[in-house]
C-alpha positions, 0 to 999 in steps of 0.5 A: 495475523497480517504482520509477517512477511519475507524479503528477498534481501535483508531490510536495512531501514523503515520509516512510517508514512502518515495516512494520505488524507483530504480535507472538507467541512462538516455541520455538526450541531449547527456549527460549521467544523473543518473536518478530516477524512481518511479514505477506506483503501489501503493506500490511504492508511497508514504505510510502512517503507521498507529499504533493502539491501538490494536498494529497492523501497517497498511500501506496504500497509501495516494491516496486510504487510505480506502483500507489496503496495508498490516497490522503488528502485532507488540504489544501484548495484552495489547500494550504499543506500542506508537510511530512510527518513519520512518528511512532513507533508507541505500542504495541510490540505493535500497530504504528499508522502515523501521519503528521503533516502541517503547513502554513504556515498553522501547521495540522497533521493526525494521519492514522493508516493502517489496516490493509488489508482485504480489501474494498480489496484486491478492488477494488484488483485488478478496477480493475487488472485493467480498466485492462489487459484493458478491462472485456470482455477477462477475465471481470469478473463471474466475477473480481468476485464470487470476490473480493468486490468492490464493484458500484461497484468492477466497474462501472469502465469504466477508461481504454483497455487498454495493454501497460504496463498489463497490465505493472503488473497483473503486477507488482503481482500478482507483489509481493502473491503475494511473487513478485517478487526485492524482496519474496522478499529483503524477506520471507526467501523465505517466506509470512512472516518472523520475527526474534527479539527 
């Protein structure tokens, strides 16, 4: 239901990225346990970054692969970048994602993703929200400034609005809100899940 989507140019490599978590501590029976957390926004799951020929990454969620997180530019005309490797994170406490793409050329490039802020989340949903009711089907304004998004962001005019967009405002939605089966079986049917170390 989430997993198709189509790129302007062919994908010459993916690599997984592990879900960005935080580390606290829990009681649990009297005991005194280090405990995981993985947060509830799709940033923070698990990602997938996909290196097309055209030399960008994009990084999306498994659980809404059709909706772009966020796009790398990282080969020139022409690329010659090929391969995409995910590096393990150097710190137990803070996850850093970090890819390393190389090229034929012998070059590689370290791309390190930052966590999600507020501000791309924002002008991630007024974008979505334009492709699928056209930018005077909803109250534009009103959603913009409750949200906080750029003026660039709300003055989008986007493509002309379709059911199947409309389709994927909703299930991009329903993933961020954790209200899609993956995300609920992925996140333990909570606002967050945590594993005991």
């Amino acid at each position: 239901r989430h997993g198709i989507t189509s790129l302007a140019s062919p994908i010459l490599a993916a690599a997984p990225l592990s879900p960005r978590t935080r580390f606290g501590r829990g009681v649990e029976n009297g005991i005194v346990s280090r405990t995981k957390i993985i947060t509830g926004d799709l940033s923070a799951g698990p990602l997938v970054a996909l290196l097309t020929a055209d030399g960008l990454i994009h990084i999306r969620s498994p659980f809404c692969i059709a909706v772009p997180l966020t796009s790398i530019e990282v080969g020139t005309r022409p690329n010659d970048f090929f391969s995409l490797s995910a590096l393990p994170c150097p710190s137990k406490s803070v996850r850093t994602r970090s890819i390393l793409a190389t090229s034929y050329g012998g070059e590689a490039r370290l791309v390190s993703c930052q966590a999600e802020s507020s501000q791309d989340f924002a002008d991630r949903l007024i974008k979505l929200s334009i492709d699928a009711f056209g930018s005077n089907g909803f109250p534009r304004l009103e959603l913009a400034e409750a949200l906080g998004a750029t003026f660039s962001a709300t003055s989008y005019s986007g493509p002309e609005p379709t059911a199947h967009k409309r389709s994927l405002l909703r299930q991009y939605l329903e993933c961020e809100l954790g209200l899609s089966e993956e995300v609920r079986t992925y996140m333990g049917n909570g606002a967050f899940f945590v594993v005991s170390e």
